[in-house]
N, C-alpha and C positions, 0 to 999 in steps of 0.2 A: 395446429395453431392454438395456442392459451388465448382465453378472454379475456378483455381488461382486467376484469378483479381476480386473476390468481398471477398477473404478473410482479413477482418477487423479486426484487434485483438484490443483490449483495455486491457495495460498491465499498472496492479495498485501496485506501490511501499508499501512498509513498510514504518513506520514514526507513531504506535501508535496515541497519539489524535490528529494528524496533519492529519491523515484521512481523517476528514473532511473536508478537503479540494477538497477530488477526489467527495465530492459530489456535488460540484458551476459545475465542470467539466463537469460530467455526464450529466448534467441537462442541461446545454450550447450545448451539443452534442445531447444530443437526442433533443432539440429544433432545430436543423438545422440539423435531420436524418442522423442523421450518427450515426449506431448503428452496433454493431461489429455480427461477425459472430464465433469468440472465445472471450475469455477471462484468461489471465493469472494473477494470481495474488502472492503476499509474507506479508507474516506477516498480518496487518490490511489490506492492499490492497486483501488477501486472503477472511478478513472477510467481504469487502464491495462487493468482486465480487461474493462470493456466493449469497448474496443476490440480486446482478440485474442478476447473469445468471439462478434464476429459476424462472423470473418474466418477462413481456414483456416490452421492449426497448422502453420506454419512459419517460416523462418528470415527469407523474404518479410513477412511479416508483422510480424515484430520489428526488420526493416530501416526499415519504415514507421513503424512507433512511432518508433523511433530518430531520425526526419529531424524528425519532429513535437515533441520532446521539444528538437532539438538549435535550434529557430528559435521557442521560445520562452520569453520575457521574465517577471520579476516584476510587470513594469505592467501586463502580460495576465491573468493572474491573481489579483494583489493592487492593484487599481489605486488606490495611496493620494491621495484626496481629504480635504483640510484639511476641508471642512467637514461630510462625513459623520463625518471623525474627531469632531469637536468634536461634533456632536449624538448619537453614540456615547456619550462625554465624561460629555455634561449628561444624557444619559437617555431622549431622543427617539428614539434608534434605538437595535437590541438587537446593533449589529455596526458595524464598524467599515470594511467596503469591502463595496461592491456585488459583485453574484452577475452581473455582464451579461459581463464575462470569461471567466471559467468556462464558464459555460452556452454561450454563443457556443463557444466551443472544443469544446466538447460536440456541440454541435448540426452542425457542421461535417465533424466525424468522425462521427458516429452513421449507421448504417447499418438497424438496428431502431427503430422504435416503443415494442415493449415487450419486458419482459426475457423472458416466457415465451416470446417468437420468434427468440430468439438458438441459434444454429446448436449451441453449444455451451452444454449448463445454466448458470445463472450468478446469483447472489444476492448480494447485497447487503448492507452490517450498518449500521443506525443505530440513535439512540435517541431515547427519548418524551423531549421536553423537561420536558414536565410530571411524568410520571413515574420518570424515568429507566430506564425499560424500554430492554432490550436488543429489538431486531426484526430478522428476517433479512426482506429484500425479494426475493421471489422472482416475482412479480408485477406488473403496473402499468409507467406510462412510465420507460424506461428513463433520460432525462434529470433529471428527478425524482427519481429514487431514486439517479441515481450525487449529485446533487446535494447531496438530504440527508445522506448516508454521508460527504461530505467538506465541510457546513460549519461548519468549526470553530467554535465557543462562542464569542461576542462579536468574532469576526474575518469569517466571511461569517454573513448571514440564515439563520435554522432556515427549512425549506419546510415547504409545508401537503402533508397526504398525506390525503387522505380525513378522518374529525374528528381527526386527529393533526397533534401539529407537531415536527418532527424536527430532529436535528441530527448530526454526527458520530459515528460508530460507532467511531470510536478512543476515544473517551472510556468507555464501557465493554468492547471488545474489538476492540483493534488489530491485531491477528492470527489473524483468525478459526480459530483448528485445529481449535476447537471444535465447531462449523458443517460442518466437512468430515468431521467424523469422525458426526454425525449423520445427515448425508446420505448415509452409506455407502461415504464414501470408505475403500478400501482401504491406496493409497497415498498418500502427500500432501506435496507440495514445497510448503516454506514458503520464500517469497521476501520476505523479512526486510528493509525499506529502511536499517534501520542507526539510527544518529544519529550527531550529530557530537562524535567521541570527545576529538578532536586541536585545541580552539580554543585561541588564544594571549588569547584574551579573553573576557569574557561577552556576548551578541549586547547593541548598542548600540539598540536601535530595540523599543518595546514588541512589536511585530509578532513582531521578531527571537526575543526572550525568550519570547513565548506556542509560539511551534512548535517552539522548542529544547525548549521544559519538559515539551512533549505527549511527547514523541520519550523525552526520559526517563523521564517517569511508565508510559509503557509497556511501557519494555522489561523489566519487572519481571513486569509480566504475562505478556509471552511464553513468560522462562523457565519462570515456573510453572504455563505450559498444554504447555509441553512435555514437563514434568516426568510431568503428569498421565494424558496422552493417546499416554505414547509406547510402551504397551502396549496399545493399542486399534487402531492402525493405525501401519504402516511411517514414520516420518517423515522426509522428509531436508530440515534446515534447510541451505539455501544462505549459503553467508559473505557477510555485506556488505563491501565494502569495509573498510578497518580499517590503519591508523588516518585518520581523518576529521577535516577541517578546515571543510567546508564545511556552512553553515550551512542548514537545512532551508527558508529564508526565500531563497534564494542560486538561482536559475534560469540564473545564467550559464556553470555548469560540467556541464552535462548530456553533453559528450565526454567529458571527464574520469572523469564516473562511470560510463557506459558501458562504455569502454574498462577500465577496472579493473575493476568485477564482472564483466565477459565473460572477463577471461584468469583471475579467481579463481574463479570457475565452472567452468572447461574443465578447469581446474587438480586442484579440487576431483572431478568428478565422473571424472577420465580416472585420479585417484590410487584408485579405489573410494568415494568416499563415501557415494556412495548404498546401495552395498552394506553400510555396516559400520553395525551397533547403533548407538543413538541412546543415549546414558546420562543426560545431562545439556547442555543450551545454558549456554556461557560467554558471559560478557557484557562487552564493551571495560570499560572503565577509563579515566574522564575525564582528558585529557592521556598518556596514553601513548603514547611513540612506538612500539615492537615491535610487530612484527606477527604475534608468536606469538597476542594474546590480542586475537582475533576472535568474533563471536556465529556460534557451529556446533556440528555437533554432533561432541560428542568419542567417542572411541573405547570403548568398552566393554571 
């Protein structure tokens, strides 16, 4: 059992193919050991921290996410079907692309059964459809629960969970700080996928528009759990990329974002950021170019 002061969480936001972002992170962190002792995660942040909480905390490791992340596709994930869309549409289905993508991809990489056998603690966030209960998944199959946690609301099927039916945990807490800081975490890197700050248009494609608007509805939340909780425990928000063009729906630029949150993380944590007060997370600015005004934490 860890003592209060070495519990590290690493808490991974939602934010679909901006994902990849949390893996420059990872990689930047386990290069300078610091590697957590839980893990919470929502939506995509669900799908990347299953996979380094049943693997060991290294840079190995985030080499491997990396290769995974960099071979694939939006048809892999969002495999759009005309005529799922259309009975989506009319009202016979409650989502608009099948979950066999996903899950497969899941299932592929999955290395546990269930999440209380993962090497590393690790929990989950989704909610009661019916109720809109918020639910940490700490328990139960692991492919299931990352499942639920990331299917977004009329874009993949809510899963059945024992007599619950579940759906995305970004839709009530996209970045779990909350969750880490209950669980006793002491210290807690929040690995923030961003949004896309920098578009020269508004996404063209309904799909497009639904994970743009999630990406924004939450980042509102963020700041004001950081706000809340950053006298509770040490927190160091990792800067997403910034300024951002690519669209949360967009799987084809996972180098791209890689390589930029890795050298802004190195960047970030070799200047002291982790070491300096948390006072307040800034938040991009739709279309700006500068890249003074990124989501992190500023100096106190």
């Amino acid at each position: 059992m860890s003592s209060p002061s070495d519990r590290i969480a690493f808490v991974l936001s939602g934010g679909a193919s901006l994902g990849a972002v949390q893996v420059g992170m990872l990689q930047a962190l386990y290069e300078r050991d610091i590697v957590p002792r839980l893990i919470v995660g929502t939506s995509v942040g669900a799908v990347n921290g299953a996979f380094i909480a049943s693997r060991p905390q290294t840079v190995e490791t985030a080499t491997a996410l990396a290769e995974i992340w960099r071979n694939v596709r939006r048809g892999q994930i969002f495999p759009l079907n005309p005529l799922s869309g259309l009975l989506g549409f009319l009202g016979s289905h409650d989502h608009l692309v099948p979950e066999s993508g996903l899950r497969k991809l899941l299932v592929a990489h999955s290395q546990h059964l269930r999440l209380e056998q993962m090497p590393i603690e690790f929990h989950v966030v989704a909610v009661d459809v019916m109720s809109g209960e918020e639910l940490l998944l700490s328990r139960g199959p692991v492919i299931d629960a990352v499942m639920a946690s990331a299917a977004i609301p009329a874009v993949l099927p809510p899963v059945a969970w024992g007599h619950r039916t579940l759906m995305d945990g970004g839709v009530a807490n996209n970045t779990p700080i909350s969750h880490a800081v209950q669980l006793g975490a002491r210290e807690i890197y929040v690995l923030a996928s961003g949004h896309a700050c920098a578009l020269e248009q508004p996404p063209s494609s309904a799909l497009g528009m639904a994970l743009h608007a999630l990406t924004l509805l939450t980042e509102s939340r963020l700041v004001a759990d950081v706000e809340l909780h950053r006298d509770r425990a040490k927190l160091v928000v990792l800067p997403p990329p910034c300024p951002l063009g690519i669209q949360p729906i967009d799987f084809g630029h996972a180098d791209e974002l890689i390589e930029r949150s890795l050298a802004d993380a190195r960047a970030f944590l070799d200047r002291g950021g982790a070491e300096r007060p948390t006072s307040r997370a800034r938040t991009h600015r739709q279309g700006q170019r500068q890249r003074g005004k990124k989501l992190a934490a500023a100096v106190g």
